[in-house]
N, C-alpha and C positions, 0 to 999 in steps of 0.2 A: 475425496480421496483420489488421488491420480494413479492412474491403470498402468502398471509397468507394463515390457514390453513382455516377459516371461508371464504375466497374468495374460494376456491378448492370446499368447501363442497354446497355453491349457485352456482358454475358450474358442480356440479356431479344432482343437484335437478333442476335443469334449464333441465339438460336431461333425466329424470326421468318421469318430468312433457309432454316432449315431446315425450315419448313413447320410451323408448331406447330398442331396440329389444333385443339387447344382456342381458342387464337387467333384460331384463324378459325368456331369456334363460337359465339364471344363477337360478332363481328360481323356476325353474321348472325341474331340473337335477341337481342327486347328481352326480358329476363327480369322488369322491372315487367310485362307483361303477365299477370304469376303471380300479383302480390302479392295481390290484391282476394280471390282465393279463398286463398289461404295466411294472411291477417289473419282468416277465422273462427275460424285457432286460439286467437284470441285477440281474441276476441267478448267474450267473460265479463270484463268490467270487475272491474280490481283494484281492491279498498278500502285499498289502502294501495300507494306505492312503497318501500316494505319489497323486501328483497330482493334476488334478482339478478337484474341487468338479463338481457332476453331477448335472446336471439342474433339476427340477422336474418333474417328467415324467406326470402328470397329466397336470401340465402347457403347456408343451411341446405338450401335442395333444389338447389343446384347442389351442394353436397357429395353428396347422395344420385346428380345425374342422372354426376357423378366417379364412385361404388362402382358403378354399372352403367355404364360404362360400361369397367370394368377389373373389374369385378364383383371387388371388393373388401371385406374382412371390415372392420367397426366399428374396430377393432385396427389393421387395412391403412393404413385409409385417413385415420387420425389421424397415421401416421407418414409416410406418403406427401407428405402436405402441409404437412407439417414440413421434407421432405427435398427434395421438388423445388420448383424455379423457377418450371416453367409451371404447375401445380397453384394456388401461389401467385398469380400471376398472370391465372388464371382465375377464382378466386375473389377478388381486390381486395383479398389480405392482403399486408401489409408483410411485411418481413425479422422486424422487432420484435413483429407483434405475437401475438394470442392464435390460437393453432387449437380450436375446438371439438373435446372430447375425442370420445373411442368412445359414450359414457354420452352423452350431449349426440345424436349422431348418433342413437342408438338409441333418444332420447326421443321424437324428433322426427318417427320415422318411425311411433313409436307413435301420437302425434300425427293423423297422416296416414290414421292406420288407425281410430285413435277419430271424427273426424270426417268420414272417407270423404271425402275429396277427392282420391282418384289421381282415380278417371274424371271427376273435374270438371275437373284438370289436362289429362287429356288432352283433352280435350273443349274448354276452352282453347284448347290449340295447332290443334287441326283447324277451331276459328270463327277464330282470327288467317288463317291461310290462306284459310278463306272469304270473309274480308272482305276480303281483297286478289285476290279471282275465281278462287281454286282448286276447282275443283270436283272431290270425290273420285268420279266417276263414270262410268267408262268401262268397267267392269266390275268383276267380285266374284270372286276368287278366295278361297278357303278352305279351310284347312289344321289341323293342332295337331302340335303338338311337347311330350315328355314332357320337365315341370322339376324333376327329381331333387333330395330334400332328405336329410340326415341320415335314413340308417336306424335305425328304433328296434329294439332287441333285448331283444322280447321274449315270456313263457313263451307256447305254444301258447295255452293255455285261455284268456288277455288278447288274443292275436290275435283270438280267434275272438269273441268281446264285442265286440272293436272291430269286427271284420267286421258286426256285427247295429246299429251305432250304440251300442252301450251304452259304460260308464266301468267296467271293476274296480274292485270298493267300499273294497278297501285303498288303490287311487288316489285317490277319492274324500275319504278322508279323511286324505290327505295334501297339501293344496293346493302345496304347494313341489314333490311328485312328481311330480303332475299338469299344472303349467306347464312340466316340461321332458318331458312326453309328445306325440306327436304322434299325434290319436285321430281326424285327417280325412285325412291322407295313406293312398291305398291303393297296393297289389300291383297289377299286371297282367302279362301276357304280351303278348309279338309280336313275330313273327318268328323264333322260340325265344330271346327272351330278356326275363328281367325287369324289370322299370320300377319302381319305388317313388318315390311323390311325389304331383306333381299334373300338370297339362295347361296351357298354354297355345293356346286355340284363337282362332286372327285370322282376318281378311278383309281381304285387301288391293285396294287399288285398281289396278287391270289395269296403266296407265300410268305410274304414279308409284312403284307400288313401298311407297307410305305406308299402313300399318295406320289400316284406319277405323275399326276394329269388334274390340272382343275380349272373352273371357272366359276366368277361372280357374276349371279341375273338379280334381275328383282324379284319378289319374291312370288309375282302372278304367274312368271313363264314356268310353262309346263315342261316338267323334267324330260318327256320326250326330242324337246324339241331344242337340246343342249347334247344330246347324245353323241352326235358326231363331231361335235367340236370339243369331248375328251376322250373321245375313243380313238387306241394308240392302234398305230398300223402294225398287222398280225406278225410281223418280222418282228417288231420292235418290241411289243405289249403283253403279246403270245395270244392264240388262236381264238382260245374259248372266252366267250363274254356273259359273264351271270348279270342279270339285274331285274329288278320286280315287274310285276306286271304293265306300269305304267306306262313305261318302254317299248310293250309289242305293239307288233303294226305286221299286217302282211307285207306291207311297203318297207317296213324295216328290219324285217327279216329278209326279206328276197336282198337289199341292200347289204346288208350283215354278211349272206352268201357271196353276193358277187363281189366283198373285198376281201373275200377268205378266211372269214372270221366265222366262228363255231357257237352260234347261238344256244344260251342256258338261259334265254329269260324267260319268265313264271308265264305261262301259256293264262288267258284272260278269262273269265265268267261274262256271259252275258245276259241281257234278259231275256227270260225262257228258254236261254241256252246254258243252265248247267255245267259247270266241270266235271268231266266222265271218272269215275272211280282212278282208271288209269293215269288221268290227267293230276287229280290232286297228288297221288303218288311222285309222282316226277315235277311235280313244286315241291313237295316235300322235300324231295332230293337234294332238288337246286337251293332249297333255302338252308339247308348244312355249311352251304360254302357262301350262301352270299349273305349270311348272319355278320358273315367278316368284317364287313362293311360299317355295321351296326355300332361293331367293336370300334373301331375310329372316331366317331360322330360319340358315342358314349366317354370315352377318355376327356374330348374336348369340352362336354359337359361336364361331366364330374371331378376329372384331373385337373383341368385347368380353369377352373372356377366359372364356364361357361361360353357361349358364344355372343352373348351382347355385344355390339359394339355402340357406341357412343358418338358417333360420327355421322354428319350429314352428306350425304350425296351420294352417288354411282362410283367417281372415281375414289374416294376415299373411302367406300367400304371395301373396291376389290383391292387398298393395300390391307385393309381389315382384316381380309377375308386371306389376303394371300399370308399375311404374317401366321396368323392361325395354322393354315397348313404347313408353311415351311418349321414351325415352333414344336407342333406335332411331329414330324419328319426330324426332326435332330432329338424330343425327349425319345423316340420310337427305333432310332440309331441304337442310344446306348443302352436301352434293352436290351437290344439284339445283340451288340457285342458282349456284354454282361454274359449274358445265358449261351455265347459262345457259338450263336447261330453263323456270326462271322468270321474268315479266319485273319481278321487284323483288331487290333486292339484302339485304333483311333483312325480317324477319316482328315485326310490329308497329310499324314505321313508315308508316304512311300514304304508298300511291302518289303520286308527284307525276305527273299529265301534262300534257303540253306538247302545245300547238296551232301549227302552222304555218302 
């Protein structure tokens, strides 16, 4: 039976009516506001239109901001959007036409990673806010969450190379082996139990719930020891900084002082040294507001089908890791304008105001 056009358009309103998230993603984000940094991929002037026509690069990372946001395999999410409506619909493809394959997704993200433009994208999205008078700064809370990749299996004596930085020289001179080894993901403990991967470490803004600040480690480095390279300057990020215990240091509070920032991290237990009634009091306090944080790292669990990423190496989990943030950052957008916490109704449209 052939689907008339009037049958397509009561199955686009049948979902409209049932709240189609992505629907309401779509208007609330100009996604031209991407294209100016997503067109470096394709800086290098062709000498010839030989070929095949490129896909549209706009398109092309709303497929990607689709696999994080269902955290979806290349594979997934070539059939995904073959098979559903709103996927279609989000992405401005007809019934008829083409879907960019798995191979095509996977080019693209290479792409994204040869020319380092996750954090210019996210960076993007946090100046559109800006210029509509968001300011991300009412404080800095900071956290990391471990983002588990494919375990490699393999012999001790290559672990313990990779432990040191080195490459096994039979890997070495097998470059096909060697591209599906993962030789920057580490091992850690905590909690009694193990972690393999890397780290996601954000800082969110107290208020908003919006990731200003991130970076990808592997997943050994100690959350301490990433602090200052997401901690925004107190003009910028605002004064006070929450974050758990792992964080203090007398070194890093005297530090925290002398850049003018207002330390709320969770004061530490030690052995034989007890936290004094007073002291768990005021973690109590502090963990009211640095619970926030939690709230983030939960969504990306549960909302978005997880943090796995499926990818081998350093550079290609921090686009892993950056898409994840900036995908959270635009679903966390239109909440906010939803619930009217904003006073503009989509991000990249120029405020109108009106004088009475």
């Amino acid at each position: 039976m052939q689907t008339s056009l009037f049958d397509l358009e009561n199955r686009y309103a049948s979902l409209s009516e049932a709240g189609d998230p992505l629907e309401r993603l779509n208007a609330v984000i100009d996604w031209e506001i991407f294209r100016p940094i997503l067109a470096r991929i394709d800086a290098k002037e062709r000498k010839t239109a030989a070929g095949r026509k490129v896909t549209c690069r706009v398109l092309m990372f709303k497929l990607l901001v689709l696999q994080r946001l269902h955290n979806l395999s290349d594979e997934r999410l070539q059939y995904q959007v073959s098979d559903r409506l709103s996927f279609m619909r989000f992405l401005g493809l007809e019934l008829s036409g083409n879907v960019p394959d798995a191979r095509t997704v996977w080019a693209f993200r290479e792409a994204l990673k040869e020319h380092r433009l996750t954090d210019a994208l996210f960076e993007r999205l946090n100046q559109a806010l800006a210029d509509l008078g968001v300011e991300l700064k009412s404080g800095q809370i900071i956290d990391a969450t471990f983002v588990p990749v494919p375990i490699q299996r393999n012999k001790p004596e290559n672990n313990a190379l990779i432990k040191s930085d080195a490459v096994p020289i039979e890997w070495g001179k097998t470059p096909a082996k060697l591209a599906q080894k993962d030789i920057d993901a580490r091992w850690t403990k905590k909690g009694g139990q193990n972690h393999y991967g890397y780290k996601n470490h954000i800082n969110i803004d107290r208020d908003t719930k919006l990731i200003a600040a991130a970076v990808c480690t592997a997943a050994s480095v100690h959350d301490s020891q990433v602090l200052d390279a997401v901690l925004r300057d107190a003009a910028v990020g605002g004064k006070t900084v929450w974050a758990d215990s792992a964080y203090r240091s007398d070194e890093q509070e005297q530090s925290l002082a002398a850049s003018e920032h207002e330390s709320q991290i969770h004061e530490r237990a030690y052995r034989n040294k007890p936290l004094s009634e007073a002291q768990g009091l005021s973690n109590t306090e502090k963990s009211r507001v640095r619970a926030r944080v939690e709230h983030v790292f939960g969504h990306m669990h549960n909302s978005m089908g997880g943090i796995f990423l499926r990818s081998i190496g350093a550079a290609r989990a921090a686009v892993g890791v950056g898409l994840m943030n900036l995908t959270y950052n635009l679903a966390r957008i239109e909440v906010l304008i939803r619930l009217k916490v904003f006073d503009f109704d989509r991000i990249g449209t120029p405020r109108i105001r009106t004088t009475g």
